[in-house]
mmCIF file as Biopython writes it, N, C-alpha, C and O atoms, coordinates in Angstrom:
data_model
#
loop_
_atom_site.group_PDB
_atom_site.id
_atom_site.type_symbol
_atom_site.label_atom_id
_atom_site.label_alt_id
_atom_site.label_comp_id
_atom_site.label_asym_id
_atom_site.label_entity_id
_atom_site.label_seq_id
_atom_site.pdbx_PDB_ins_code
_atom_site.Cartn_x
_atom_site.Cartn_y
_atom_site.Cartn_z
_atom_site.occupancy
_atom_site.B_iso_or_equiv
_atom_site.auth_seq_id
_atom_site.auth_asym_id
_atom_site.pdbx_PDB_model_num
ATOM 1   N N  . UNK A ? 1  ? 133.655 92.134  90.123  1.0 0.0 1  A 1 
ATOM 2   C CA . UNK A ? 1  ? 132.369 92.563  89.566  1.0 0.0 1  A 1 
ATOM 3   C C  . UNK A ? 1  ? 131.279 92.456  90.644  1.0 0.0 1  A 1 
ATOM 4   O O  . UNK A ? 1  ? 130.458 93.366  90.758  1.0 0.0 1  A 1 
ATOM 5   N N  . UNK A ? 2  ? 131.237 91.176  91.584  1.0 0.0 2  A 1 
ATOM 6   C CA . UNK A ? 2  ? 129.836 90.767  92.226  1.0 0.0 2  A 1 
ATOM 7   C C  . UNK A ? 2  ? 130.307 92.426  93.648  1.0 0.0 2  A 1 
ATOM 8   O O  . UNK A ? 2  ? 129.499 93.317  93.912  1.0 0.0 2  A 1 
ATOM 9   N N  . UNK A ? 3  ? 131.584 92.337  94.187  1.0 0.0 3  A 1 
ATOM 10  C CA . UNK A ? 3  ? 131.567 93.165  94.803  1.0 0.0 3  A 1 
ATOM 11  C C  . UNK A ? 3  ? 130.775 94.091  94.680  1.0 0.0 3  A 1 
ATOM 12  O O  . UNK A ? 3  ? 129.839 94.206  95.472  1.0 0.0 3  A 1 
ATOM 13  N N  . UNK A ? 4  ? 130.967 94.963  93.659  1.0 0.0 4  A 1 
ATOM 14  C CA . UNK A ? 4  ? 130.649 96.591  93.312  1.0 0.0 4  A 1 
ATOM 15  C C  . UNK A ? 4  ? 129.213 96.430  93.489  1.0 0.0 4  A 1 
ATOM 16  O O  . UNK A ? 4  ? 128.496 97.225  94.095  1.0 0.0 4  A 1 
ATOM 17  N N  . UNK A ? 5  ? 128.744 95.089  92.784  1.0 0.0 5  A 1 
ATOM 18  C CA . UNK A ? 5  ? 127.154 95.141  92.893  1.0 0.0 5  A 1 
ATOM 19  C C  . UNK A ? 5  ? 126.456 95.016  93.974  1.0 0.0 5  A 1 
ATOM 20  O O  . UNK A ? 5  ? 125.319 95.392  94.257  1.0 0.0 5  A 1 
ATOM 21  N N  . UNK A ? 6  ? 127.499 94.274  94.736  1.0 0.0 6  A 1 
ATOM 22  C CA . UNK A ? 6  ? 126.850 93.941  96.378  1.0 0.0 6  A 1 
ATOM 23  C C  . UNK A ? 6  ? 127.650 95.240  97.352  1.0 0.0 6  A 1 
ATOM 24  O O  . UNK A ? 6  ? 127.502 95.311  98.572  1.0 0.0 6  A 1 
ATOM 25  N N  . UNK A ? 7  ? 128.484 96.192  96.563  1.0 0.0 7  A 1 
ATOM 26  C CA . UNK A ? 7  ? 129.341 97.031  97.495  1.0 0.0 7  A 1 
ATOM 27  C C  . UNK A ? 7  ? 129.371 98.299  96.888  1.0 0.0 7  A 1 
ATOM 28  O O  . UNK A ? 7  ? 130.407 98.894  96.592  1.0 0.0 7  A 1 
ATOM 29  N N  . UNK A ? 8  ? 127.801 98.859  96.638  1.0 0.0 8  A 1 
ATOM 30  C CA . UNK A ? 8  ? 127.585 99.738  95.874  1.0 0.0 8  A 1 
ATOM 31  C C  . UNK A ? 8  ? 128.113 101.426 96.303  1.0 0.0 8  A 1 
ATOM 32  O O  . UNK A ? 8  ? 128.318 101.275 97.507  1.0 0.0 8  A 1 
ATOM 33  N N  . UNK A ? 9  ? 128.378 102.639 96.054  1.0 0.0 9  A 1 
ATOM 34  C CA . UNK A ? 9  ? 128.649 103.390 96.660  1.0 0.0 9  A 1 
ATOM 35  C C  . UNK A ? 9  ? 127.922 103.694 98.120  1.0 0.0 9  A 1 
ATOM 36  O O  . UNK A ? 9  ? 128.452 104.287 99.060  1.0 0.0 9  A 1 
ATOM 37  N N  . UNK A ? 10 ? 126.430 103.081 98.081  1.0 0.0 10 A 1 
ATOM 38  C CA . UNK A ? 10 ? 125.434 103.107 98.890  1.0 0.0 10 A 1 
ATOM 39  C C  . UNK A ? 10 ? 125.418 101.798 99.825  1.0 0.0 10 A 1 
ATOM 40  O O  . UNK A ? 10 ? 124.470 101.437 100.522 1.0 0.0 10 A 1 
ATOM 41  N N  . UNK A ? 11 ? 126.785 101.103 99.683  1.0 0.0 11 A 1 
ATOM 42  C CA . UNK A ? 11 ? 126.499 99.927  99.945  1.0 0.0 11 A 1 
ATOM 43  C C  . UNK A ? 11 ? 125.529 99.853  102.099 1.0 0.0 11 A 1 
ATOM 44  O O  . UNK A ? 11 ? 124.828 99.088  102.761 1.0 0.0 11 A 1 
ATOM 45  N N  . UNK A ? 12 ? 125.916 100.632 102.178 1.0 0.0 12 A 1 
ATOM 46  C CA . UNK A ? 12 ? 125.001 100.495 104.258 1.0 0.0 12 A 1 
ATOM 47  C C  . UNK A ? 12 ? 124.015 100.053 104.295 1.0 0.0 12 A 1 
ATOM 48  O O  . UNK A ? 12 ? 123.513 99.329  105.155 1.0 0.0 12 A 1 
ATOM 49  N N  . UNK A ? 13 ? 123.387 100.658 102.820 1.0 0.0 13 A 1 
ATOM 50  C CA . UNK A ? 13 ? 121.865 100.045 102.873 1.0 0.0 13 A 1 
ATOM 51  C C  . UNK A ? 13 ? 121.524 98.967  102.385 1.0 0.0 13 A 1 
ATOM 52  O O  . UNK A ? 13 ? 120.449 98.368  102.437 1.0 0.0 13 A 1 
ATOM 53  N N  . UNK A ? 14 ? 122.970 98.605  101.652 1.0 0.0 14 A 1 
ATOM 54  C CA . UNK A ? 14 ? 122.494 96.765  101.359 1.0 0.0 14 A 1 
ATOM 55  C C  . UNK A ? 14 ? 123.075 96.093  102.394 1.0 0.0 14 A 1 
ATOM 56  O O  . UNK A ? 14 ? 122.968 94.873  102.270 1.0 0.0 14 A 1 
ATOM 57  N N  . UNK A ? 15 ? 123.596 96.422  103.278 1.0 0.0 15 A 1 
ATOM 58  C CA . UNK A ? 15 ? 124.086 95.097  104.205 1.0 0.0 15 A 1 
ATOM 59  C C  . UNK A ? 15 ? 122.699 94.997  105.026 1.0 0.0 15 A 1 
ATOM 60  O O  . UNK A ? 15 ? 122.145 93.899  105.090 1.0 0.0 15 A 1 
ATOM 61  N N  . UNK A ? 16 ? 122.041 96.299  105.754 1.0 0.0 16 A 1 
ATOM 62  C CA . UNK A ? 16 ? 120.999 95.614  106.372 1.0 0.0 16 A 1 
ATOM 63  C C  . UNK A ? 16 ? 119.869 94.754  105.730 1.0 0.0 16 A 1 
ATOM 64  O O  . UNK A ? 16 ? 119.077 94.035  106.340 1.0 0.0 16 A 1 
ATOM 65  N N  . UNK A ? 17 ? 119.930 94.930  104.577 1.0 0.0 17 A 1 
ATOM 66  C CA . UNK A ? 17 ? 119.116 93.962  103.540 1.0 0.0 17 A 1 
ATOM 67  C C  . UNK A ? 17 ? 119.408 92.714  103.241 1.0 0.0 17 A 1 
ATOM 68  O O  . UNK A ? 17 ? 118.527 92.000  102.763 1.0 0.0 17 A 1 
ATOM 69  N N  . UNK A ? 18 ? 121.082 92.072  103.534 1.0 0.0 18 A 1 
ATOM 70  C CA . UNK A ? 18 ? 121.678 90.981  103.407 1.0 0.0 18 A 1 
ATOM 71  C C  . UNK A ? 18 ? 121.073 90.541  105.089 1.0 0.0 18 A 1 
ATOM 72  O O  . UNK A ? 18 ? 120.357 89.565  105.310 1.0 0.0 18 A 1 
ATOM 73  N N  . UNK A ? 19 ? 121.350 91.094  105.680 1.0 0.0 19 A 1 
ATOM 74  C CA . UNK A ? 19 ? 121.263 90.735  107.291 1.0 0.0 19 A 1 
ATOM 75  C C  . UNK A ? 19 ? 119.698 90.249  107.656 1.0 0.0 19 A 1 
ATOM 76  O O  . UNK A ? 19 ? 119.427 89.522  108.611 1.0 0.0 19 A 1 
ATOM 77  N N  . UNK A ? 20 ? 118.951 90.665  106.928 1.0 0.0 20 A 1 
ATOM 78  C CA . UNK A ? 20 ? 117.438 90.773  107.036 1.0 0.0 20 A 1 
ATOM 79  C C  . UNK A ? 20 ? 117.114 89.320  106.156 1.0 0.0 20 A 1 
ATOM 80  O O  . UNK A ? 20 ? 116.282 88.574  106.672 1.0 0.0 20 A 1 
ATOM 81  N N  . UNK A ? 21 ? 117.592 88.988  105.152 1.0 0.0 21 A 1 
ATOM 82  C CA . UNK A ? 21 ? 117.526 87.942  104.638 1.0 0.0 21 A 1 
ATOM 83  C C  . UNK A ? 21 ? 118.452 86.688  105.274 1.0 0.0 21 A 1 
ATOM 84  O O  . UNK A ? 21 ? 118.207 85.491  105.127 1.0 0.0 21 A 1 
ATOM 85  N N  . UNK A ? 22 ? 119.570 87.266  106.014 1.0 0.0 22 A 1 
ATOM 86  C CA . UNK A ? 22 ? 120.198 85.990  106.150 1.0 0.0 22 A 1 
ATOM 87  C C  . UNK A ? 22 ? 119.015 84.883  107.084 1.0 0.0 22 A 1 
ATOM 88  O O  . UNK A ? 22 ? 118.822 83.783  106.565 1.0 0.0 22 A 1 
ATOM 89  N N  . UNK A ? 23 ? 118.551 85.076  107.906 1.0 0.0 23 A 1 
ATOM 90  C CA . UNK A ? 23 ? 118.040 84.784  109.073 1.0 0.0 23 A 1 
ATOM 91  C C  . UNK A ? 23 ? 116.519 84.135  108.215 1.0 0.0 23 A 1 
ATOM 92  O O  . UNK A ? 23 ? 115.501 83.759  108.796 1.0 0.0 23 A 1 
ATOM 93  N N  . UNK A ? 24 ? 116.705 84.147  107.000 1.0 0.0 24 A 1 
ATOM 94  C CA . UNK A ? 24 ? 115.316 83.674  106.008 1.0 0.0 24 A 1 
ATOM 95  C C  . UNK A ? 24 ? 116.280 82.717  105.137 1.0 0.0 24 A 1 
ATOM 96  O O  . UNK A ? 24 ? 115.555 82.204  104.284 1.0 0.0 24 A 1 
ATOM 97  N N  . UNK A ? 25 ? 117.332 82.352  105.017 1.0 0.0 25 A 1 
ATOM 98  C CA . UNK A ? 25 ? 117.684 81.851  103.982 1.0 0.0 25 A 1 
ATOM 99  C C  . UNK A ? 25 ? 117.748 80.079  104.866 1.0 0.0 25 A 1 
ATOM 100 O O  . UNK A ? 25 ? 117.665 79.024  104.237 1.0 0.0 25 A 1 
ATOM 101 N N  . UNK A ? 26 ? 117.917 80.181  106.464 1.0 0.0 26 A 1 
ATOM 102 C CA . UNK A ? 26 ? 117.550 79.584  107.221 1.0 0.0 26 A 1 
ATOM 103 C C  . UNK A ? 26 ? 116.531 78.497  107.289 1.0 0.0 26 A 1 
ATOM 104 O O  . UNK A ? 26 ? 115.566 78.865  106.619 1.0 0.0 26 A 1 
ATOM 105 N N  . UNK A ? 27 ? 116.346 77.452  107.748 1.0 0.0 27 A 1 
ATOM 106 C CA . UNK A ? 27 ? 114.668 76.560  107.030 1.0 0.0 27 A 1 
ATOM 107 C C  . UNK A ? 27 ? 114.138 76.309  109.052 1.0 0.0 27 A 1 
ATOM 108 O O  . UNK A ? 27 ? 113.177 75.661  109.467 1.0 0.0 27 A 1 
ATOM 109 N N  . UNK A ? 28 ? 115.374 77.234  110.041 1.0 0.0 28 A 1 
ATOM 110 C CA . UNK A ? 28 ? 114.582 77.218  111.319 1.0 0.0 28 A 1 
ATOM 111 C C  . UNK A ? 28 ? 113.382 77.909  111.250 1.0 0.0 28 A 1 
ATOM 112 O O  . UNK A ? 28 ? 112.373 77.228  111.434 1.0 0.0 28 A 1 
ATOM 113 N N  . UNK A ? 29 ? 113.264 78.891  111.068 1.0 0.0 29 A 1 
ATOM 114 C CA . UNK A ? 29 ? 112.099 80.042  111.089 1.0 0.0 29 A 1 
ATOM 115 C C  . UNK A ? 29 ? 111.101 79.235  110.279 1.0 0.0 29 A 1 
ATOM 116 O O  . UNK A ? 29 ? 109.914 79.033  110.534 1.0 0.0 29 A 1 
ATOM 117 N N  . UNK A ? 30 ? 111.726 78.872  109.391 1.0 0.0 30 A 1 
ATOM 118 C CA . UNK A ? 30 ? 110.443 78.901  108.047 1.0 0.0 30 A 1 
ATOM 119 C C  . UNK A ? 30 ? 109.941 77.005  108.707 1.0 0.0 30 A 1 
ATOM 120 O O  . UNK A ? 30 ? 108.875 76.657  108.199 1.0 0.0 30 A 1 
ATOM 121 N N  . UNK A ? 31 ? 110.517 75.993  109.606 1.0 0.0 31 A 1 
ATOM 122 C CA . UNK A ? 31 ? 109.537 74.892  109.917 1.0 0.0 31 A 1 
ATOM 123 C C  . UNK A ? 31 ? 109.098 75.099  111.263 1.0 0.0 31 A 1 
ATOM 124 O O  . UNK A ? 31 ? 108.461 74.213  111.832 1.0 0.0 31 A 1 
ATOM 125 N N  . UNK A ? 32 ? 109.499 76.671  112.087 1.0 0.0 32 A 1 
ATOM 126 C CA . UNK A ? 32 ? 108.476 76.688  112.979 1.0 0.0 32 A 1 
ATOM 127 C C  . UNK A ? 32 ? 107.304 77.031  112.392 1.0 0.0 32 A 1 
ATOM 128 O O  . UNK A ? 32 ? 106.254 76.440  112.643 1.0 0.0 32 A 1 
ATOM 129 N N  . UNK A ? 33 ? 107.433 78.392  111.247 1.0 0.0 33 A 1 
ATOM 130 C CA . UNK A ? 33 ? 106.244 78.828  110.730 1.0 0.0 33 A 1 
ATOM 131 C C  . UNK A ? 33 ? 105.556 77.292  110.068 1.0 0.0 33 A 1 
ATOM 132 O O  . UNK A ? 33 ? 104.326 77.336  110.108 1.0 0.0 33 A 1 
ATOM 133 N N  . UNK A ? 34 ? 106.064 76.066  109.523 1.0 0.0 34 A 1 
ATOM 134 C CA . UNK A ? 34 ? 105.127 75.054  108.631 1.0 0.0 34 A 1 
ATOM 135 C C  . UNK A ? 34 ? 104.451 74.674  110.242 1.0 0.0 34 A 1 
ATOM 136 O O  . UNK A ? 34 ? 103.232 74.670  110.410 1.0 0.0 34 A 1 
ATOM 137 N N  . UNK A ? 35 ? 105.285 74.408  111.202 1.0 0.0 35 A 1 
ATOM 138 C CA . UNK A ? 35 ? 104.541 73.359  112.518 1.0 0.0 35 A 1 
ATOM 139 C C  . UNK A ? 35 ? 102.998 73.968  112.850 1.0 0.0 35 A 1 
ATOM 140 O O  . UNK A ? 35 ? 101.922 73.401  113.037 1.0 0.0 35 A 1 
ATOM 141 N N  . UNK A ? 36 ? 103.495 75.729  112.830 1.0 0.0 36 A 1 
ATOM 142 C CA . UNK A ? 36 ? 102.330 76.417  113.343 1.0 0.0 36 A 1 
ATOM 143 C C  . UNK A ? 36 ? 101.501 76.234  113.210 1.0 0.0 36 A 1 
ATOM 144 O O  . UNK A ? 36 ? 100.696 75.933  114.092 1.0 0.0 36 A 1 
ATOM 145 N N  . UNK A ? 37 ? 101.187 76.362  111.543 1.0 0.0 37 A 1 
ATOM 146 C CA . UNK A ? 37 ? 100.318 76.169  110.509 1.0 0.0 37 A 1 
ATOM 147 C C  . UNK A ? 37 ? 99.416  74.535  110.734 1.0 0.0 37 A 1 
ATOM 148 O O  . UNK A ? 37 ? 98.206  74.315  110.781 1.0 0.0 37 A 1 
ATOM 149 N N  . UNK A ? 38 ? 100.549 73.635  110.832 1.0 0.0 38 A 1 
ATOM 150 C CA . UNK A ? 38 ? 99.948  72.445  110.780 1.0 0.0 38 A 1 
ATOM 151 C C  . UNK A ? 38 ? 99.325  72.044  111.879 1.0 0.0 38 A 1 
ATOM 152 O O  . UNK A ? 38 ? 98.459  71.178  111.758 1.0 0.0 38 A 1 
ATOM 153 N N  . UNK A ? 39 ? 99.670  72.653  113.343 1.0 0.0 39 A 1 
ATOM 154 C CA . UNK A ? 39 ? 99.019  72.873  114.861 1.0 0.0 39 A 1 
ATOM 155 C C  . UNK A ? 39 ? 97.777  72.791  114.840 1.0 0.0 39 A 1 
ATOM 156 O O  . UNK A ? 39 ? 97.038  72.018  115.448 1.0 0.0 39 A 1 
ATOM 157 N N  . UNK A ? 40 ? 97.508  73.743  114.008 1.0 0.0 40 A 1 
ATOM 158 C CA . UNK A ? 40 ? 95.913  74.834  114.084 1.0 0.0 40 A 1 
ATOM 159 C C  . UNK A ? 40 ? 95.005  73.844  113.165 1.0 0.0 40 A 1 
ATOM 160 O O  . UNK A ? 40 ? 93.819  73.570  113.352 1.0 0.0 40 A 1 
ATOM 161 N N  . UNK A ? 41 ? 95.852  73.375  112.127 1.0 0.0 41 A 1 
ATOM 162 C CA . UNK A ? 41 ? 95.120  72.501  111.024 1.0 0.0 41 A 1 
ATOM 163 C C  . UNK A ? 41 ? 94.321  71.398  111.472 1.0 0.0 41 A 1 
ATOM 164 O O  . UNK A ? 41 ? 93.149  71.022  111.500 1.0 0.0 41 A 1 
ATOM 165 N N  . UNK A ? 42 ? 95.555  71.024  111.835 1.0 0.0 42 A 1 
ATOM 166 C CA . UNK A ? 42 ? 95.322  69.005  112.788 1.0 0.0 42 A 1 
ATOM 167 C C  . UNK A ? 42 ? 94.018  69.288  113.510 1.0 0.0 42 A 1 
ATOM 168 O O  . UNK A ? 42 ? 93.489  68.413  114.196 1.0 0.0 42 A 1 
#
């Protein structure tokens, strides 16, 4: 079932959408973005 939904006839255009999120599901990106934030604050 999860296939078909994630492996739609159209599926090309969901992998770059998986690929685009993988790299967000990540917490590197997202505590350089908190340090940044807190840089400028301090």
């Amino acid at each position: 079932m999860f296939d078909e939904y994630f492996n739609p006839p159209g599926d090309r255009h969901s992998l770059p959408t998986c690929e685009v999120q993988d790299p967000v599901i990540p917490t590197g990106p997202s505590e350089s973005i908190t340090m940044d934030v807190d840089a400028p604050s301090g």
